[in-house]
C-alpha positions as CSV (number, residue, x, y, z in Angstrom):
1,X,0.0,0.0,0.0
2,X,0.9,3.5,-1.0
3,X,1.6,5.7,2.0
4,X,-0.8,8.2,2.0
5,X,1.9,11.2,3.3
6,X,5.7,10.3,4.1
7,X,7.0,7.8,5.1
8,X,6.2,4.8,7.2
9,X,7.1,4.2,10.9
10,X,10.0,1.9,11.6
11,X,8.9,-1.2,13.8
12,X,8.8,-0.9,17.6
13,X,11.6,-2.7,20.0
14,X,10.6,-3.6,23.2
15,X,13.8,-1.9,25.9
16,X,13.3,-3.3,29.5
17,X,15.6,-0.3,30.5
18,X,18.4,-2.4,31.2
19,X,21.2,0.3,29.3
20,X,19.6,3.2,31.0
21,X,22.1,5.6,32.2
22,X,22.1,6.1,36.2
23,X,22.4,9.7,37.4
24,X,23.4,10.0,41.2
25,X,21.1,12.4,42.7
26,X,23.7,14.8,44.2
27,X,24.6,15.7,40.4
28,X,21.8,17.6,39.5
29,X,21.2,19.1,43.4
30,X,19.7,22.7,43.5
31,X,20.0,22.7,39.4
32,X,16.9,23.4,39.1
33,X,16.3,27.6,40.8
34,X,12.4,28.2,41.2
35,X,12.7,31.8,40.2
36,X,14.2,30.8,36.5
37,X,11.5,27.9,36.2
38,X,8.4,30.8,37.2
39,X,10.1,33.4,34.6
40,X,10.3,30.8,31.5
41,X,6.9,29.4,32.5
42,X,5.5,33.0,32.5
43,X,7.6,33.7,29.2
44,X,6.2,30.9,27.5
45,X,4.2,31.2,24.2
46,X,3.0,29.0,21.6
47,X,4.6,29.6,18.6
48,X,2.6,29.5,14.8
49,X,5.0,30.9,12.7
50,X,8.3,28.6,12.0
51,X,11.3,29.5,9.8
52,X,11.8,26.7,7.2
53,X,14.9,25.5,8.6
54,X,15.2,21.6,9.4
55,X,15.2,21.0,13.3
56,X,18.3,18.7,14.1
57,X,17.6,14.8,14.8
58,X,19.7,15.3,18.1
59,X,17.5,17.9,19.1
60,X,14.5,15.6,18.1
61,X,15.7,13.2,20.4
62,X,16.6,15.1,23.1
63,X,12.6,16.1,23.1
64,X,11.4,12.9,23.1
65,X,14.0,11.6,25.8
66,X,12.3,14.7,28.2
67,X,9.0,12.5,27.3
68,X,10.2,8.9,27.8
69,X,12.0,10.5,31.6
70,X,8.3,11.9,32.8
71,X,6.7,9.7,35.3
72,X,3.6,7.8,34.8
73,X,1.5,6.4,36.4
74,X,2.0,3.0,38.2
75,X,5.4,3.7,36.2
76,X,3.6,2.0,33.2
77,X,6.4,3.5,30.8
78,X,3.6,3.3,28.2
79,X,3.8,6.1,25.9
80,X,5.4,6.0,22.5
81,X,6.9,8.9,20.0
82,X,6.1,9.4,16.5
83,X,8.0,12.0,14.5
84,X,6.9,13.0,11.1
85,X,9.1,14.9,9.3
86,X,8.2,14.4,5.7
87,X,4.4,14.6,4.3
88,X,3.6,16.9,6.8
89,X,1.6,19.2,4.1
90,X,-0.1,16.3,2.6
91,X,-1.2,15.1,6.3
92,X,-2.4,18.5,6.8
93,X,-4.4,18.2,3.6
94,X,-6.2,14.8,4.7
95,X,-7.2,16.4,8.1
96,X,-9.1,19.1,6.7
97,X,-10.9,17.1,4.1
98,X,-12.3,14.7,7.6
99,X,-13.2,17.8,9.3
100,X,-15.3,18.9,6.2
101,X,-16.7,15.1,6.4
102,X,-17.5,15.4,9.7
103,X,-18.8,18.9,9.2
104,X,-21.8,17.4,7.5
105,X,-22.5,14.9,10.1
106,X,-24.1,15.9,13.7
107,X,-21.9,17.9,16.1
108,X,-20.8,15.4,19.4
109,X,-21.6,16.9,23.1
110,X,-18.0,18.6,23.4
111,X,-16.9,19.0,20.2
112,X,-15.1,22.2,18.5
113,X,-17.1,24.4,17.3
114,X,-15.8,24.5,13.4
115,X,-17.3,27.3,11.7
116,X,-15.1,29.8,13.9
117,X,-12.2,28.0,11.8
118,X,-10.9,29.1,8.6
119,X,-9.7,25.5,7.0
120,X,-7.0,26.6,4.8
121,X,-3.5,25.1,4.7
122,X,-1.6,25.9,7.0
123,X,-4.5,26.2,9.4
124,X,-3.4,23.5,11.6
125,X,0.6,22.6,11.4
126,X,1.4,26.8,10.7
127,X,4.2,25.1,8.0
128,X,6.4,23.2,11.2
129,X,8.9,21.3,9.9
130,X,8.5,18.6,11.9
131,X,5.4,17.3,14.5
132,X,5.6,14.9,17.7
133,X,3.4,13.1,18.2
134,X,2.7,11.5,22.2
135,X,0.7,7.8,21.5
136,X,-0.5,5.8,24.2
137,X,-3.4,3.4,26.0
138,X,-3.4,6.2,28.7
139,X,-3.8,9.6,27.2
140,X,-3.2,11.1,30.6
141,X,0.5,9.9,30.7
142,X,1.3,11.0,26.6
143,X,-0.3,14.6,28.5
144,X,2.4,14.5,30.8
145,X,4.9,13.6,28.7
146,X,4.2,16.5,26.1
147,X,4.4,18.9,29.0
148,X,8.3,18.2,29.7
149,X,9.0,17.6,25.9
150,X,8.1,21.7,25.5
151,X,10.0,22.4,28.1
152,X,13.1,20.3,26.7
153,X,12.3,22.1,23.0
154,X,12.2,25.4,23.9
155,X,15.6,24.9,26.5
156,X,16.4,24.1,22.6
157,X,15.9,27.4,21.2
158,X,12.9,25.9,19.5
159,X,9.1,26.6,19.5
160,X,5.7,24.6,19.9
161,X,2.2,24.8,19.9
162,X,-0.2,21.4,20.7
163,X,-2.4,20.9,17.7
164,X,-5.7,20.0,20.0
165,X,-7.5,20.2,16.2
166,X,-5.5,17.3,14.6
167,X,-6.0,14.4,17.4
168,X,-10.0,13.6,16.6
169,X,-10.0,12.8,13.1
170,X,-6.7,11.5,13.1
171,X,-8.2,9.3,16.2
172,X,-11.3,8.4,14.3
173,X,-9.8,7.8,10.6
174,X,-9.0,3.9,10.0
175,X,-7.3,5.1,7.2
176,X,-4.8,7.6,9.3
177,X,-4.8,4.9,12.1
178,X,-3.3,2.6,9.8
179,X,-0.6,4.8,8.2
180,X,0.4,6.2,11.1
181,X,0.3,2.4,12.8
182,X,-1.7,3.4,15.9
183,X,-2.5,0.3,17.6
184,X,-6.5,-0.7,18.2
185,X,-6.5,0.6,22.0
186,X,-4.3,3.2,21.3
187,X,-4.7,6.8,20.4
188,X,-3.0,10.5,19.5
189,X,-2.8,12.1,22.6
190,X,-1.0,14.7,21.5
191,X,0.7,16.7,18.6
192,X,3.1,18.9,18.6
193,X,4.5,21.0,16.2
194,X,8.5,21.9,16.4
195,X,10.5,24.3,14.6
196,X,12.9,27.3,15.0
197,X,10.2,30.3,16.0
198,X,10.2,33.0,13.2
199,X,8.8,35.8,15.3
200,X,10.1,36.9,18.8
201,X,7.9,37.9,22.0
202,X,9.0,40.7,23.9
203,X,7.0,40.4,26.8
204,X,4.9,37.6,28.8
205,X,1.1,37.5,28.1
206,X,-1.7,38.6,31.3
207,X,-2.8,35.4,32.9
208,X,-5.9,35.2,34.9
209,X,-5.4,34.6,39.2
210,X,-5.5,31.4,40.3
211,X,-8.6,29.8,41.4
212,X,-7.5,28.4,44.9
213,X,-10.2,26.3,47.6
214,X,-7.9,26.4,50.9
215,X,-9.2,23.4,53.5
């Protein structure tokens, strides 16, 4: 069968963990200062505008090692990577065309609200030059993982956004299942798009207060 974007996905290898390297705790003691973490979380944006420059495989799998290092729960370990670097365009292309199938079929309780969309290329992967995606039986633990893969890619000098819009048809197309070799009780949790940010923030955006119940 034809791929219907890219390439394939290489087979999976099962890795008890056996090679991992050992870090002693008293290495990375006080690395981490809490008033550098608060500034970079307040810093943070989500970038949609990407230079066309490649993003380097080491850098690739430095993100993904930040996701295989976050904990899960019960310490199933059972979230898996998929990086698409090639097709991305023509992925993008077979998205849109489910989301104007689905258009035509009644709206599910929850469901995004399309029409405030304009479904154009572009629309969705903002021209990345390469997307992560987090795949797992647990989509709570591919959540987690995503969260420290950002933090690893921009320590990288590169940007991300999560494409929220990507993950239900991609989720409900047998056709995208397959080519993307998503196993049957697995699903997208996430997708991120990487790439070198072609536009600079100056300053952090306004957040609202927290919403805090003391007991």
């Amino acid at each position: 069968m034809r791929p219907l974007f890219g390439r394939l996905p290489g087979k999976r290898r099962p890795d008890d963990g056996i090679d991992d390297t050992v870090l002693e705790a008293e290495a990375a003691a006080n690395m981490l200062d809490p008033g550098a973490l608060e500034a970079h979380l307040k810093l943070r944006r989500s970038v949609r505008q990407y230079q066309q420059r490649p993003v380097e495989q080491e850098k690739l799998e430095k993100i993904i090692e930040a996701g295989r290092l976050t904990p899960t729960g019960s310490n199933s370990q059972n979230v898996r990577y998929i990086v698409i670097q090639h097709g991305i365009d023509a992925l993008e292309a077979e998205t849109l065309r489910l989301y104007i199938e689905l258009a035509k079929q009644p709206p599910l309780p929850g469901s995004p609200d399309m029409s405030k969309y304009k479904l154009e290329p572009g629309c969705l992967f903002y021209h990345a030059p390469a997307l992560i995606l987090a795949v797992s039986e647990d989509t709570r633990n591919a959540c987690l993982a995503s969260m420290s893969m950002e933090l690893m890619a921009e320590s990288l000098g590169l940007g991300t956004v999560y494409v929220g819009l990507f993950t239900r048809p991609a989720n409900q197309s047998e056709a995208l299942r397959r080519e993307l070799g998503i196993a049957d009780k697995e699903n997208i949790a996430i997708c991120l798009t990487v790439g070198y940010p072609d536009v600079t923030y100056l300053r952090s955006a306004p957040k609202k207060p927290a919403h805090i119940t003391w007991r």
